[in-house]
C-alpha positions in Angstrom: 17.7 17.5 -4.1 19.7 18.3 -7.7 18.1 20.7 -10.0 15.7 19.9 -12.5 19.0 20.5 -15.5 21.0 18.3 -13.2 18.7 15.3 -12.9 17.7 14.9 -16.8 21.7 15.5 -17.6 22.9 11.9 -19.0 25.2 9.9 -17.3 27.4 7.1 -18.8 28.2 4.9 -15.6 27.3 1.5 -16.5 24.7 -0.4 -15.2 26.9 -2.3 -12.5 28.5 0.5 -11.5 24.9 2.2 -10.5 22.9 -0.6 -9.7 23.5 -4.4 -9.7 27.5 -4.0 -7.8 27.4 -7.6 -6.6 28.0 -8.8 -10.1 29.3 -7.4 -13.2 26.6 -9.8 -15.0 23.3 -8.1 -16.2 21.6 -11.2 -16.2 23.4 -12.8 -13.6 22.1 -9.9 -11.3 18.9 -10.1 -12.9 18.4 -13.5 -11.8 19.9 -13.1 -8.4 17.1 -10.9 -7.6 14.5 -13.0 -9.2 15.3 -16.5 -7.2 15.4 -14.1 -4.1 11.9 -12.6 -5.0 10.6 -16.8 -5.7 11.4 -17.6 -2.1 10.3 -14.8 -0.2 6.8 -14.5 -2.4 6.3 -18.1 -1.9 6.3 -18.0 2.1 4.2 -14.4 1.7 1.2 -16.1 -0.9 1.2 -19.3 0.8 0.4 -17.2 4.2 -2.5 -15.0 2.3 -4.3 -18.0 0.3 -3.7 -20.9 2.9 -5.2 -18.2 5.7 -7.6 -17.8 3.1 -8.5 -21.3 2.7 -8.7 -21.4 7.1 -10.7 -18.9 7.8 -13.7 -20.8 5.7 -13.7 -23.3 7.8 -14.1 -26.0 5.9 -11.9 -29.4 4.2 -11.4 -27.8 0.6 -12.2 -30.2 -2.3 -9.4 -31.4 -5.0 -10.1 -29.0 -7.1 -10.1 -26.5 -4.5 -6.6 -27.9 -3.3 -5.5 -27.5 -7.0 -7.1 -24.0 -7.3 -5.2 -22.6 -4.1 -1.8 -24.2 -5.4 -1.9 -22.2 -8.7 -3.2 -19.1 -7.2 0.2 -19.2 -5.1 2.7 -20.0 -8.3 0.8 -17.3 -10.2 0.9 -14.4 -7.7 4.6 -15.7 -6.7 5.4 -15.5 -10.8 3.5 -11.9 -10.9 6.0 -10.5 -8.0 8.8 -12.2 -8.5 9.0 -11.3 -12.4 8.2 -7.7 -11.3 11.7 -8.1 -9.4 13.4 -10.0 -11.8 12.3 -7.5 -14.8 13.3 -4.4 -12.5 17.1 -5.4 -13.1 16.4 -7.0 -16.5 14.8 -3.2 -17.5 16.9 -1.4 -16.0 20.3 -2.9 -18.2 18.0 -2.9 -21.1 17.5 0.4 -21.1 20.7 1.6 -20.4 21.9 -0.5 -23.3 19.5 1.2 -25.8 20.3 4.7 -24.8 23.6 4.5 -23.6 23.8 6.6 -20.7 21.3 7.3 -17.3 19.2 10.0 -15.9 17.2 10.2 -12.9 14.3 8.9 -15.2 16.0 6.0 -17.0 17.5 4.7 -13.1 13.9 3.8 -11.8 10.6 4.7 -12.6 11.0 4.0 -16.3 12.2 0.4 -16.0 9.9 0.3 -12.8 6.9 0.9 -15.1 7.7 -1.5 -18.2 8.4 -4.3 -15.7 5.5 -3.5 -13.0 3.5 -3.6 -16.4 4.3 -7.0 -17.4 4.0 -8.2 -14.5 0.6 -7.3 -13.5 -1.0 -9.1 -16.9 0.4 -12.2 -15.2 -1.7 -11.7 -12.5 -5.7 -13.0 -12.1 -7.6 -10.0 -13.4 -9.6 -10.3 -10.8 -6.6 -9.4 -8.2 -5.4 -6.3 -10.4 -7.8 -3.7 -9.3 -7.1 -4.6 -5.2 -3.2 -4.4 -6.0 -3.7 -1.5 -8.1 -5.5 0.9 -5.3 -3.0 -0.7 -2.8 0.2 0.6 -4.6 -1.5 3.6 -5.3 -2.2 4.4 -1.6 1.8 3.5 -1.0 2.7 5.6 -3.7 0.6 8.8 -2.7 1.5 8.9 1.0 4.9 8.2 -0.2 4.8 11.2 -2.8 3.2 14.1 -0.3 6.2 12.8 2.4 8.6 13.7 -0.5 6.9 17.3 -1.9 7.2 17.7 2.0 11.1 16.6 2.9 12.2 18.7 -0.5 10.2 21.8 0.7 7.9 21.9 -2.2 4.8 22.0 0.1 3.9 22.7 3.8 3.3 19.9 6.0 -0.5 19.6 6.2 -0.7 18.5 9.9 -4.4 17.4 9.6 -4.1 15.9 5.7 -4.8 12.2 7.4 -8.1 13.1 9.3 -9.0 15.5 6.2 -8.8 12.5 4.2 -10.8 9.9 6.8 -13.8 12.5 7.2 -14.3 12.6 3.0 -14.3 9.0 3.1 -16.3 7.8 5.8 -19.2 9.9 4.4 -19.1 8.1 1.3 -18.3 4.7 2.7 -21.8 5.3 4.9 -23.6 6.4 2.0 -22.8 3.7 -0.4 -23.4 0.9 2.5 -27.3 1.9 2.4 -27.3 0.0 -1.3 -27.1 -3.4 -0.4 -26.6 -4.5 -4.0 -22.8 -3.0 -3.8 -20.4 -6.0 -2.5 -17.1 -4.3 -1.0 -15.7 -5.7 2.6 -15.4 -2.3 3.3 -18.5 -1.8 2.4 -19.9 -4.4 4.6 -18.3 -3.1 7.3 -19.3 -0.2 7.0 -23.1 -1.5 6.9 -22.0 -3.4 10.5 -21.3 -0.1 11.8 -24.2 1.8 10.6 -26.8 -0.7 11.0 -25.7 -3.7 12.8 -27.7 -6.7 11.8 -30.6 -4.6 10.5 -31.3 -5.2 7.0 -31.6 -1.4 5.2 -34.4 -2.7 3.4 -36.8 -4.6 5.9 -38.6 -3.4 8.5 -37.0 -4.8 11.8 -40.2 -4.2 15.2 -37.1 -5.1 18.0 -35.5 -2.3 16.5 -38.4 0.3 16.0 -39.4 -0.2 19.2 -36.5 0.0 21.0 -33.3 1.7 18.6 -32.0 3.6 22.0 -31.2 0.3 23.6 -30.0 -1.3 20.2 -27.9 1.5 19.8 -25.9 1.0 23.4 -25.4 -2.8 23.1 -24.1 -2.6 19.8 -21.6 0.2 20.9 -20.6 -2.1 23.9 -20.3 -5.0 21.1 -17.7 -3.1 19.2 -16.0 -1.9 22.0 -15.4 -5.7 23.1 -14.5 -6.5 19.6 -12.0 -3.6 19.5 -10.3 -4.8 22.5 -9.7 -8.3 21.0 -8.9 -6.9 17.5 -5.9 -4.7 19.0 -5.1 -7.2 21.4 -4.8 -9.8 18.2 -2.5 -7.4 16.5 -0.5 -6.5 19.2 0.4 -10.0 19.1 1.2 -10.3 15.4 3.5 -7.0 15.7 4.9 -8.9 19.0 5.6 -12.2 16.5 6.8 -10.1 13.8 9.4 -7.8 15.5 10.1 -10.5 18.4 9.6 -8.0 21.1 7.1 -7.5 23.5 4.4 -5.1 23.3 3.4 -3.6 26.1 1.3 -0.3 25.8 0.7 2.1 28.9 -2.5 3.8 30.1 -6.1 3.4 29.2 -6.3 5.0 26.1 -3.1 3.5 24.4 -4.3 -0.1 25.7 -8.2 0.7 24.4 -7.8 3.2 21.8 -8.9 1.1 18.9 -11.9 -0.1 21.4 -12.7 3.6 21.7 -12.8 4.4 18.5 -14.8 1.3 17.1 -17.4 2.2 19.8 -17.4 6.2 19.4 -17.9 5.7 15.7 -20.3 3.3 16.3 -22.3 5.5 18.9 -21.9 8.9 17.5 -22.9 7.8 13.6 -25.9 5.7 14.9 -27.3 8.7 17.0 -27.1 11.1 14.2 -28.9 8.6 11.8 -31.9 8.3 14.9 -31.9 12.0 15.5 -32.2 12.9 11.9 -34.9 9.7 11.1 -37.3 11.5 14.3 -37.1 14.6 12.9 -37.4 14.3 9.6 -40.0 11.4 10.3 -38.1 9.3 8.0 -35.0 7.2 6.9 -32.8 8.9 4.0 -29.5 7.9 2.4 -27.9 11.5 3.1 -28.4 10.6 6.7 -25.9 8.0 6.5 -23.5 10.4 4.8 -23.9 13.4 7.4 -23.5 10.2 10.1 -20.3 9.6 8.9 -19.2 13.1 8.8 -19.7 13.6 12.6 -19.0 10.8 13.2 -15.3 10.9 11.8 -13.6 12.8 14.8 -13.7 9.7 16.3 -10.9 8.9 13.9 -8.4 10.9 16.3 -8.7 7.8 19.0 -6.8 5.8 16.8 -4.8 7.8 14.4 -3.4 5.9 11.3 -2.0 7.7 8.6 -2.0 4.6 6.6 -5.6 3.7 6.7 -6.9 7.1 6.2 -4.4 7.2 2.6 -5.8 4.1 2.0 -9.7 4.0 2.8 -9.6 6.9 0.8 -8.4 5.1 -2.3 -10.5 2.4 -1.7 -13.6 4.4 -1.6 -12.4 6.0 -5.1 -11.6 2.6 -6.7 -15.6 1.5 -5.2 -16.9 4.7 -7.0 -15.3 4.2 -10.3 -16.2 0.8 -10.4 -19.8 1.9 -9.4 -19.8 4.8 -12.1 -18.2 2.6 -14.9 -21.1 -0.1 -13.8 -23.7 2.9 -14.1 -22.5 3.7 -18.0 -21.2 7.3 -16.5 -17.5 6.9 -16.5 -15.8 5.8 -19.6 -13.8 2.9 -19.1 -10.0 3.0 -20.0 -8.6 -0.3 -21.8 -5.5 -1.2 -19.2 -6.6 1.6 -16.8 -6.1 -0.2 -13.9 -2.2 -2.0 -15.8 -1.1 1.2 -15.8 -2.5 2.5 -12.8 -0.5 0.2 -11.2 2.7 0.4 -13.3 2.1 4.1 -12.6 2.5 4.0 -9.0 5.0 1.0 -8.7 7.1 3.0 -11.0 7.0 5.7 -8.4 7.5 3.6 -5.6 11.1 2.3 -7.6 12.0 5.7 -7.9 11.9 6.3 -4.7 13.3 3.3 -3.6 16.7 4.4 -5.6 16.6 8.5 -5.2 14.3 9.1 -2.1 14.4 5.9 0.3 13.6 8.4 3.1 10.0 9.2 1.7 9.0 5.7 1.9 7.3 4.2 4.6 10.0 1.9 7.0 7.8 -1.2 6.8 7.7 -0.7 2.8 11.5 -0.7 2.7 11.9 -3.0 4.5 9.6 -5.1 2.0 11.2 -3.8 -0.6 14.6 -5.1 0.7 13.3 -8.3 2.1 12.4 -9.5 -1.8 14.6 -8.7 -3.6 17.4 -10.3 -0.7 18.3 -7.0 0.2 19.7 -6.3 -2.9 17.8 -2.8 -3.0 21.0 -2.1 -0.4 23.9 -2.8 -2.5 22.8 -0.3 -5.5 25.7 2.6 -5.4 23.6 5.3 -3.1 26.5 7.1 -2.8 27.1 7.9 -6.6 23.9 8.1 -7.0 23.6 11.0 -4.3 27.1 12.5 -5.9 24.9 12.5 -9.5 21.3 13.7 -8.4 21.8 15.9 -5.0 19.8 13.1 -3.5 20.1 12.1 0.3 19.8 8.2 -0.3 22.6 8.5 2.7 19.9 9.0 5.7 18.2 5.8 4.7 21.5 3.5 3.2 25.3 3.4 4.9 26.7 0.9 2.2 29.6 0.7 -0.3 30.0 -1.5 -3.1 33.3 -3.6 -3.8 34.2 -3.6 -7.5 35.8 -6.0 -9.8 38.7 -3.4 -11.1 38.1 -4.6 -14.8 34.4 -3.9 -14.8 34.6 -0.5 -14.0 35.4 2.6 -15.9 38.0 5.9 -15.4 35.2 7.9 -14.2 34.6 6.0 -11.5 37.8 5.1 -10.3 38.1 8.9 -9.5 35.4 8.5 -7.3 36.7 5.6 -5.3 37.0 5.6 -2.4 34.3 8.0 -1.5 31.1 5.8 -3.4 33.3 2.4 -3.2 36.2 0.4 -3.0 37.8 -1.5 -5.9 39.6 -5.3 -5.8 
C-alpha cells in the first residue's frame, strides 16, 4: 500500500493508458461497457421481477404485464448507466484536471455516476439497494483496514454483529404495525402463527408442546431451504455439491431450529416468572438465542442483517419525527458506498468479496480486467496483482513517452 503523499501525487497517464486499454476512444470504451452492462442486467432483472411475478401465483393482468416490462428496462437503464457513466466519469474527469490520483481513478467518478444512476431508479427500490451496497461496502472496507495492517483481525466481528441485531430484529417484530420481510420472519420465529396481540387458548394451554412442533417445523424447513440452495450453487457453478457429515448436511436445519427453540423458551421462562408478556423479552430472546448463529456461520448475512436492522430503525425513527430526515440521504448513501466499492475494484480487488468481483466483471464484459493493474500497482503501492494477471496491448500512437518506459513490464505496445 503507497503512502498517503504518494497516492494524492498527480499523475498524467491518460485515460487509456490507465483504464479503458481496449480502445483509445473515451466514448467508444464508454459504450463498450454500457451495451455489456444492457445485456447482462437484462437476463439479471428479468430473473428478479419475472420470479417475482411466479411466486404470486397468479395470471398477471395487462397492466400488470406492462408494469413488470418497465420495471425491467428501468432497473436495466439504472445499472447499466451506472456502468456506462463509470467510464464516461472517469475521462471526464481526467479531462478537467488533467492528471490522476488515487481519488480521481475511482471513487470520485464511482460517486457522480452511482449518483445519477440511482435517481433513475423507482424511489421505492433506492433504500433496499442503498443498505445492500452499504453491507458490500463495509465488509469490504474492514477486509481492507485488515490486509493493510491498519487493524487486528476481529475473529468474532461477524457473530458480534448477529447478536446486536437479532435483539433488535426480535424486539421490533412484537409491533405488528412495522412491515419488513425480515421483520416478518422474525415474527415466524418468535411467535409462529400467534398473533402478538390476541389471546391464542391452544397456545396458553399448551406453549411447551407448541414450542417443540414448531422447532421440528423449522428444522424440516431448514433442510429443504439448504437442500434448495445447494442446488442453485450446483446450477450456478456446474459442479456438484456434495457436503459430508451431519452437521455440514443439517447445519442451516440446526440453526433455524436452535434459534427457534432457545428464543421461544427464554420468552416462556421470562412470561411465568414475571407473570407476564413484555417486549424486552423478545429482545433478551434474541440475545441468547444468537449463539445459535455459530451453526451456520455467514459472514455476509451477519454484515448485512445488521444494516438492515439500521435502515428498519431509521426509517422507524424518521416515521416517529425523532430523526431528521436528509434530502438525498439515501442517493448518496448509495453513491457513497458504490464509490467505495469502484475504488476497490481498481486499487484493492483483493478486499472484495469473490462472488462481488466476479459481478463486477461479469457486467461490465469483463472489462474491469483489462484496466492497466500493473501501472496502477507501479503508481500506488497497490497489490491489484493477487487478484489480476493481465496486460494490455497498446496502439503505439495513443500512448505517451512515460509509458513507453514502462513497457514491457505493465504492457506491450503494436
Amino acid at each position: 500500500m503507497g503512502t498517503t503523499e504518494s497516492k494524492f501525487k498527480p499523475t498524467t497517464f491518460s485515460c487509456y493508458e490507465v483504464c479503458h486499454t481496449w480502445s483509445p476512444y473515451c466514448t467508444v470504451s464508454a459504450v463498450d461497457v454500457g451495451i455489456a452492462c444492457v445485456l447482462q442486467s437484462i437476463k439479471i432483472y428479468s430473473t428478479i421481477y419475472l420470479g417475482g411475478a411466479v411466486i404470486k401465483g397468479r395470471i398477471p393482468t395487462k397492466q400488470e404485464i406492462y408494469k413488470l416490462f418497465m420495471s425491467i428496462l428501468r432497473s436495466t437503464w439504472f445499472l447499466s448507466y451506472n456502468a456506462f457513466g463509470f467510464v464516461a466519469a472517469h475521462c471526464t474527469v481526467r479531462k478537467i484536471l488533467g492528471y490522476f490520483n488515487f481519488l480521481t481513478l475511482s471513487f470520485v467518478p464511482g460517486w457522480l455516476s452511482s449518483f445519477a444512476a440511482i435517481l433513475v431508479e423507482k424511489p421505492s427500490r433506492r433504500i433496499m439497494l442503498a443498505t445492500y451496497v452499504t453491507n458490500i461496502a463495509s465488509e469490504s472496507l474492514y477486509n481492507s483496514l485488515v490486509l493493510n495492517k491498519i487493524i487486528p483481525k476481529m475473529k468474532y466481528l461477524d457473530f458480534v454483529l448477529f447478536a446486536v441485531s437479532l435483539p433488535g430484529y426480535f424486539y421490533l417484530c412484537q409491533n405488528s404495525t412495522m412491515k419488513d420481510p425480515t421483520l416478518h420472519l422474525s415474527r415466524l420465529i418468535l411467535n409462529g402463527k400467534k398473533p402478538t396481540n390476541r389471546p391464542n387458548e391452544d397456545t396458553n394451554k399448551n406453549e411447551l408442546a407448541i414450542i417443540l412442533k414448531d422447532t421440528i417445523k423449522h428444522f424440516v424447513f431448514g433442510v429443504f431451504g439448504q437442500s434448495a440452495l445447494n442446488l442453485l450453487k450446483s446450477f450456478r457453478s456446474g459442479k456438484r455439491i456434495v457436503q459430508q457429515g451431519f452437521m455440514a448436511r443439517f447445519s442451516f436445519a440446526m440453526f433455524a431450529a436452535s434459534i427457534t427453540f432457545i428464543s421461544r423458551m427464554t420468552k416462556y421462562i421470562l412470561k411465568k416468572t414475571t407473570g407476564d408478556e413484555k417486549q424486552w423479552h423478545s429482545a433478551l430472546a434474541g440475545l441468547i438465542s444468537s449463539p445459535s448463529y455459530f451453526l451456520f456461520r455467514s459472514r455476509d448475512a451477519a454484515f448485512y442483517l445488521f444494516w438492515k436492522l439500521a435502515e428498519i430503525y431509521v426509517r422507524k425513527l424518521n416515521g416517529e419525527g425523532l430523526l431528521l430526515t436528509i434530502p438525498l440521504f439515501t442517493e448518496i448513501l448509495y453513491a457513497t458506498s458504490t464509490g467505495m466499492l469502484f475504488y476497490f475494484g481498481m486499487l484493492e480487488p483483493h478486499s472484495l468479496k469473490k462472488s462481488y468481483l466476479d459481478f463486477l466483471n461479469k457486467i461490465t464484459g469483463d472489462k474491469i480486467l483489462a484496466v492497466n493493474h500493473g501501472l496502477i500497482d507501479e503508481l500506488y503501492g497497490s497489490k491489484t496483482g493477487l487478484v489480476y494477471n493481465y496486460k494490455p496491448t497498446y496502439q503505439s500512437q495513443f500512448i505517451s513517452d512515460e509509458l513507453r518506459s514502462h513497457i514491457p513490464k505493465v504492457g506491450n505496445v503494436v
